[in-house]
C-alpha positions in Angstrom: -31.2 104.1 -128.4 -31.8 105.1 -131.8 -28.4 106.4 -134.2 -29.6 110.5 -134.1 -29.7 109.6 -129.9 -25.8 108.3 -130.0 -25.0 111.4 -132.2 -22.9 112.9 -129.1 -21.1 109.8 -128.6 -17.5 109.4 -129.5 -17.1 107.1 -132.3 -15.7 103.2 -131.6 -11.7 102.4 -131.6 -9.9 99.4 -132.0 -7.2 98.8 -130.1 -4.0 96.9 -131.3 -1.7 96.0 -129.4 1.9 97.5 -130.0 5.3 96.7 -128.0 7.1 98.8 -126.5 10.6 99.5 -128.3 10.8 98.4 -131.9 14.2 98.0 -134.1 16.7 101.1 -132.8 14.6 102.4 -129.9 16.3 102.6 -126.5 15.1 100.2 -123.6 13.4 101.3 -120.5 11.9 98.3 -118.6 11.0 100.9 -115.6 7.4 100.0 -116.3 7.9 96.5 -115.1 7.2 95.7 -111.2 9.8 93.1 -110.2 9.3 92.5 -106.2 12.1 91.9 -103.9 13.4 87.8 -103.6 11.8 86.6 -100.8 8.8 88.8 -100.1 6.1 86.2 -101.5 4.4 84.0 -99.1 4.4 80.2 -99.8 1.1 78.6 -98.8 0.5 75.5 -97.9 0.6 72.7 -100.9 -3.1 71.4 -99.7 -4.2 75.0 -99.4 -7.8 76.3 -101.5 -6.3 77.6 -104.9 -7.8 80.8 -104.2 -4.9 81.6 -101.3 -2.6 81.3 -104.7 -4.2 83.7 -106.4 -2.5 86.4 -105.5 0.8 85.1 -106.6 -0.7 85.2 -109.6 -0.2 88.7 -109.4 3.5 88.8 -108.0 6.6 87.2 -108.8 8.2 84.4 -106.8 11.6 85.4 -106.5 14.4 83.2 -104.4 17.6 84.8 -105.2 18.5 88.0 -104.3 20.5 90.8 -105.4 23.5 89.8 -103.2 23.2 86.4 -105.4 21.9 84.7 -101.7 18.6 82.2 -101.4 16.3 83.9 -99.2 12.6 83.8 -98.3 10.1 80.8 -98.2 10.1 79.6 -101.6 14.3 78.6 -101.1 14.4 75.2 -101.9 17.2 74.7 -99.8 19.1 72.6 -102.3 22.6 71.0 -101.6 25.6 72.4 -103.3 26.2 69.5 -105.4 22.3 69.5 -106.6 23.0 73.2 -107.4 25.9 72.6 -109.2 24.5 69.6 -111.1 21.6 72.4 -112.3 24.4 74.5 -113.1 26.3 72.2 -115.4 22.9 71.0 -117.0 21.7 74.5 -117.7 25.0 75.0 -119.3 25.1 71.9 -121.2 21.8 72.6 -123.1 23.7 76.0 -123.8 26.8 74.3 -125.2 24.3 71.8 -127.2 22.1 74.6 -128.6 25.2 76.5 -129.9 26.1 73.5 -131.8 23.1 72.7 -132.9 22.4 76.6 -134.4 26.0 76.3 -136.4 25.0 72.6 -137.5 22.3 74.6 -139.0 24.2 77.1 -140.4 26.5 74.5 -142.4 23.6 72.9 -143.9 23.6 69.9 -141.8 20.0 70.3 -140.6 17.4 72.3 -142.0 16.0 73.6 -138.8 16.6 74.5 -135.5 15.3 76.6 -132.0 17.2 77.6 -129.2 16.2 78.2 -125.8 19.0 80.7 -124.7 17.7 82.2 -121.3 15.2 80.2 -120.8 17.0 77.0 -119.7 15.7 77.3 -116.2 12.0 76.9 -117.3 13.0 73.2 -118.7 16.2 71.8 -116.4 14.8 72.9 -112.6 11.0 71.5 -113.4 13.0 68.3 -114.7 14.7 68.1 -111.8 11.6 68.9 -109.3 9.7 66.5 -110.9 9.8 62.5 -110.5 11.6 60.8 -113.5 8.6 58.8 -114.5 6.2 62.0 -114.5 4.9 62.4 -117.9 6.0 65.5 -119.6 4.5 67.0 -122.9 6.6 69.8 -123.7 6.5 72.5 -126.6 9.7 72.8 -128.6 12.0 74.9 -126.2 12.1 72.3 -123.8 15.0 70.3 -125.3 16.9 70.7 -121.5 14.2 68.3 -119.9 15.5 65.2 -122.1 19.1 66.5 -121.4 18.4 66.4 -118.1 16.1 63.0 -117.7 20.1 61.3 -119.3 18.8 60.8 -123.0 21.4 60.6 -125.6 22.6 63.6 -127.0 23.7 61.4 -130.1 19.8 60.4 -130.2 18.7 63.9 -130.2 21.4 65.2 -133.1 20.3 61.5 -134.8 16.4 63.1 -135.0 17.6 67.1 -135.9 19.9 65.9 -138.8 16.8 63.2 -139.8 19.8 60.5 -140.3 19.9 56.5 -140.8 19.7 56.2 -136.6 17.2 58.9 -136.3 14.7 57.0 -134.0 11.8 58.6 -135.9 12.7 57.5 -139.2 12.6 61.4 -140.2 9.0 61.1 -139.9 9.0 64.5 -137.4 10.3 68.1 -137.9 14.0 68.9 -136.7 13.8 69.1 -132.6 10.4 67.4 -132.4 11.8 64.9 -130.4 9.4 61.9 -128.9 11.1 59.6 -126.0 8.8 57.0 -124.2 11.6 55.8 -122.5 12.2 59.2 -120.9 8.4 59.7 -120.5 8.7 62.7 -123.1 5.8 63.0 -125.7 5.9 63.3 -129.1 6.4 67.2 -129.6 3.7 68.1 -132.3 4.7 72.0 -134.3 0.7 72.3 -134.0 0.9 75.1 -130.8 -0.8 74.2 -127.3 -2.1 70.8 -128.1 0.2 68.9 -125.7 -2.2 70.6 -123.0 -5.3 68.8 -123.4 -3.2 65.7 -124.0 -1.6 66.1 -121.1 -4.4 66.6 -118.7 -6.2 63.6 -120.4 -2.8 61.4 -119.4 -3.3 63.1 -116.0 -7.0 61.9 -115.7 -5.8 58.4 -116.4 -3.4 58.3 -114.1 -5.9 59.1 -111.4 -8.2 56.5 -112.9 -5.9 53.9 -112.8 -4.8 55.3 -109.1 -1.2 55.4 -110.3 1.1 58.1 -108.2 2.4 59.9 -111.9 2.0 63.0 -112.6 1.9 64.9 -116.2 2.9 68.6 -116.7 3.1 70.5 -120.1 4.2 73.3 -121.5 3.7 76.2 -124.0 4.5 79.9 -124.6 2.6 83.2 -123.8 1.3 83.0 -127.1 -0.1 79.5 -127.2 -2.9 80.7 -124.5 -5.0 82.5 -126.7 -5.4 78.7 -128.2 -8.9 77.0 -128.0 -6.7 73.9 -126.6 -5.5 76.3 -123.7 -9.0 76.9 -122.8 -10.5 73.1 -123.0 -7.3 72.0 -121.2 -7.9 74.4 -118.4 -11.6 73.3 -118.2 -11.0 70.0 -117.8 -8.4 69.8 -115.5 -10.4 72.1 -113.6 -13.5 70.3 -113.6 -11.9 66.5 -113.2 -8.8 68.0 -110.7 -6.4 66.2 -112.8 -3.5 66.1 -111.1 -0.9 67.9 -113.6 1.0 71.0 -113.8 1.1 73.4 -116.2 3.7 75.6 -117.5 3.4 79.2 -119.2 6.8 79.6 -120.7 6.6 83.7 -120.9 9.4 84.7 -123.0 7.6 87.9 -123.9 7.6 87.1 -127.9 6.0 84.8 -129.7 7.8 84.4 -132.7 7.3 88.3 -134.1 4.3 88.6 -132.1 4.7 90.3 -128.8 2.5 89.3 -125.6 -0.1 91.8 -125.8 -1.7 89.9 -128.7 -2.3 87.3 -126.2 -3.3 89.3 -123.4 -0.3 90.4 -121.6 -1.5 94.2 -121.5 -4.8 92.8 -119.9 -3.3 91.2 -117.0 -0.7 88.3 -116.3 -1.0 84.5 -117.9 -0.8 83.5 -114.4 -4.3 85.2 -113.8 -6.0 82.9 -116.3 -6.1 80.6 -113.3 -8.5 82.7 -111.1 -11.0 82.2 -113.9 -10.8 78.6 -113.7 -10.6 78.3 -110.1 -7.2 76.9 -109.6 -3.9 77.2 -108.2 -1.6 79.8 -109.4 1.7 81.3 -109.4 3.7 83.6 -110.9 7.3 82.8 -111.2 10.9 84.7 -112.0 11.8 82.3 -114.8 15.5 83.4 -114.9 15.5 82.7 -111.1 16.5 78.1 -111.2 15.7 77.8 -107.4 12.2 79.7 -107.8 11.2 77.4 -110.8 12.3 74.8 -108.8 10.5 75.5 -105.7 7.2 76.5 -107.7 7.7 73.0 -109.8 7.7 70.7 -106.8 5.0 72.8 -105.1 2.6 72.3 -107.5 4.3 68.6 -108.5 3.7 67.9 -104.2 -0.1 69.1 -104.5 -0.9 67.2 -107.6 0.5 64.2 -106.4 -1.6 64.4 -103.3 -4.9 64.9 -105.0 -4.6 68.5 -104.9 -5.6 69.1 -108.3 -3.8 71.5 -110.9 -1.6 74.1 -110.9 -0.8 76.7 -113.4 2.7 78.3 -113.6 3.8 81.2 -115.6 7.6 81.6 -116.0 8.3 85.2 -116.9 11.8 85.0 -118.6 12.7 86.3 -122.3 13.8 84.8 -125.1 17.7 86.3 -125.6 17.9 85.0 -129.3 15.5 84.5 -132.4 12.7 82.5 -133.2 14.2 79.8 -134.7 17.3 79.7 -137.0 14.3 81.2 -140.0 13.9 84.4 -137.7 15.6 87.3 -137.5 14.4 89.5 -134.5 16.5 92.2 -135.4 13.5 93.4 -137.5 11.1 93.4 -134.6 12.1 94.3 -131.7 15.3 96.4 -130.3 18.8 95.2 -129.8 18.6 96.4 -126.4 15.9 94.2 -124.9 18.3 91.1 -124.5 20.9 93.5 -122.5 18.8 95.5 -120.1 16.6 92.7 -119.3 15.9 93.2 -115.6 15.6 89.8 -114.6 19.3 88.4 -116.1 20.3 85.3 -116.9 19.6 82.0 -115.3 22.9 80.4 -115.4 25.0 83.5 -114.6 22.7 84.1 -111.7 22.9 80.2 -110.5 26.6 80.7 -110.8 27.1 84.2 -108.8 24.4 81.7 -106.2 27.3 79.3 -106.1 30.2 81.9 -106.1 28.5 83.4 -103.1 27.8 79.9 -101.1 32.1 79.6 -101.9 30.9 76.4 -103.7 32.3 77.9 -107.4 34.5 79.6 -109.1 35.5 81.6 -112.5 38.2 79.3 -113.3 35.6 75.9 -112.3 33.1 77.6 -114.8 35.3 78.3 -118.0 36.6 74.6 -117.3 33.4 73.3 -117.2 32.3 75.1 -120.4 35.2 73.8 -122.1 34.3 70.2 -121.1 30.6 70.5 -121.8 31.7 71.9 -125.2 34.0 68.9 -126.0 31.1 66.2 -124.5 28.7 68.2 -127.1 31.5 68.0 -130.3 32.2 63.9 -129.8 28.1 63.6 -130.0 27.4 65.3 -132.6 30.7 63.9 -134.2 29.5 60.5 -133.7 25.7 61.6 -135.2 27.0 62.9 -138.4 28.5 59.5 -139.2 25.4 58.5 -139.2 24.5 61.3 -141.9 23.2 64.7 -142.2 20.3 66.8 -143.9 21.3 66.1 -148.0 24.2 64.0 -147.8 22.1 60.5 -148.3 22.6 57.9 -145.7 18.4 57.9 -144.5 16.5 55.4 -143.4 15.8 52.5 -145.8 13.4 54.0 -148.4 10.5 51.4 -147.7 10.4 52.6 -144.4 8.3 55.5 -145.7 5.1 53.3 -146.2 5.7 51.4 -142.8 4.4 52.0 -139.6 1.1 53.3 -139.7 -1.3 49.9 -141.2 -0.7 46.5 -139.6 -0.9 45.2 -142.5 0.1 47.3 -145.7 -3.0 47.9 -148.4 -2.9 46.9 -151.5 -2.6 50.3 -152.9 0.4 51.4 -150.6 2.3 47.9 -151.8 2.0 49.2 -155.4 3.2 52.5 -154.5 5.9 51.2 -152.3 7.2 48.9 -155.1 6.9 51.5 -158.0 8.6 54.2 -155.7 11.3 51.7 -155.0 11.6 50.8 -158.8 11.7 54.2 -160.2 14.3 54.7 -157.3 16.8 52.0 -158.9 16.5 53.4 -162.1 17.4 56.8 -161.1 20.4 55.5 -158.8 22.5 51.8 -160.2 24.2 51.9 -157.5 21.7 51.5 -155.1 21.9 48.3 -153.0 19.4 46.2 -152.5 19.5 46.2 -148.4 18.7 49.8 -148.7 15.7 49.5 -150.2 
């Protein structure tokens, strides 16, 4: 077809995504399809993945709007494992508000909340073995609160101090924990997936019973990492599970610009031929369920399993965003699907395991528990106020034994660094 032949043809558009409601508009989330709890089949856990596929396309939901578990996805959890998800849901709230006014005074440099979305991290910790391997993005800060790591460790590594485990050698909240089988969290977006399924592929190689999972944000799967991870897992059945934290908003970018208008990030599993779900990420007893569903099937050669938590991020960015600029006010209020602990709460009030007056308390203690750790951090110094690791320290670490060059720097560094400060001591250097 020749140009004077397309003459009559209408000439090409490109489309650009744009959100909904910008700064000042009023919400409507009517355009969203949120099922009824309980209404989504649960297949078997040695089922083909195509039986998942389409939950890919629905919501698991467990809790209902009378705040009861219903349908076949209720875990069936105890009241004291509810109320243990509960308190640690709350205490990564209590930790992250300290943590955001830490920043605010200067005492760290950077921070990121995870406000609403502490389901996504504490019920997977919790549905998964202690030992699993977990390679988590940088919004997952509940899974080391809940696998019992020190909260003094984790303020240590944000305030880069003299006890910081690290050495100040990683980014505020890039935590790394092998003794709570947490990897290093690397700022580079969506490369803890193919890392993740190459851990899983050695676990089956070895014929070990551990599992990995890892996760990212909506935004992270239009990375080339997404894609290779996928295919691999896919194509070797590793057994891990993979999480799509959907907060709708990645950073100012809403999740159109990584496909969201297209479809869900569930779907991306049809394409590679595994299992799938689509879970109500402010629902804790859905993650949960979906968790050790796909944490059951992996363990039993079952192969991979892709989740998508759809949830929103209630706050900014990080501490350097303001998303007051991008998106409106209103989003964080008329959110449809609420707020995980509230609605793990009401789940509690309802069972007549809970109360108001047992949840302020509880707030109040958690808030207290957060104070004395980051208390007994700061002695250990904060972000400007000295009191680092040893200044050698920065040429350590990565040869086994230091190069000639690095030993010249090293000593001139530490040189120049007496002559600037007397009153240095020696054992700091």
């Amino acid at each position: 077809m020749n140009e004077a032949s397309r003459s009559n043809l209408p000439p090409l558009q490109l489309h650009v995504p744009e959100p909904k409601f910008r700064p000042g508009d009023a919400v409507d989330y009517s355009h969203l399809v949120i099922p009824a709890a309980g209404a989504q089949a649960r297949p078997d856990e040695s089922c083909g993945a195509s039986e998942t596929h389409p939950l890919c396309l629905d919501l698991v939901r467990v809790l209902g709007e009378d705040h009861r578990a219903v349908g076949p996805w209720d875990p069936k959890l105890d009241p004291e494992s509810l109320r243990r998800m509960l308190r640690l849901m709350a205490l990564t709230r209590a930790f992250d508000d300290r943590m955001y006014r830490g920043q605010r005074q200067g005492k760290t440099s950077f921070y990121m909340k995870c406000t609403g979305e502490e389901a996504t991290s504490i019920a997977p910790a919790m549905a998964l073995a202690s030992d699993d391997m977990v390679f988590p993005s940088y919004r997952q800060q509940g899974i080391l609160i809940a696998r019992g790591y020190p909260m003094v460790d984790m303020i240590n590594q944000i305030y880069s101090n003299k006890a910081d485990k690290l050495k100040g050698r990683q980014l505020p909240i890039m935590y790394s924990a092998r003794e709570a089988s947490f990897f290093s969290i690397s700022g580079n977006l969506a490369t803890q997936y193919p890392q993740a399924v190459g851990w899983a592929m050695a676990s089956a190689i070895k014929g070990d019973t551990r599992i990995a999972a890892a996760w990212l944000g909506e935004g992270s799967t239009a990375e080339g990492d997404f894609h290779s991870a996928m295919t691999f897992a896919a194509v070797y059945n590793a057994p891990v599970v993979f999480n799509v934290v959907n907060n709708q908003w990645a950073i100012s970018s809403f999740s159109g610009f990584a496909g969201a208008e297209r479809t869900t990030f569930a779907a991306r599993a049809i394409g590679y031929g595994i299992a799938g779900l689509r879970v109500d990420g402010n629902d804790p007893l859905a993650v949960y369920a979906a968790t050790r569903w796909a944490a059951n099937r992996a363990r039993a050669n079952g192969g991979p399993t892709l989740i998508e938590h759809f949830t929103y991020r209630a706050e900014g960015h990080s501490t350097s965003d303001d998303p007051g600029q991008y998106r409106s006010v209103q989003e964080r209020t008329e959110w449809p699907l609420g707020d995980p602990i509230a609605r793990l709460a009401a789940h509690l009030e309802a069972l007549g395991e809970w109360t108001p007056e047992a949840h302020a308390a509880m707030d109040l203690e958690l808030a207290e528990q957060v104070k004395a750790a980051a208390k007994a951090a700061e002695a250990n110094g904060v972000l400007g106020h000295g009191l680092h690791h040893p200044f050698r320290t920065l040429f350590e670490d990565v040869f086994e034994e230091l190069p000639w060059h690095l030993k010249e720097q090293s000593e001139q560094a530490i040189r120049e660094r007496r002559i600037k400060w007397p009153e240095w001591k020696e054992e700091d250097s």
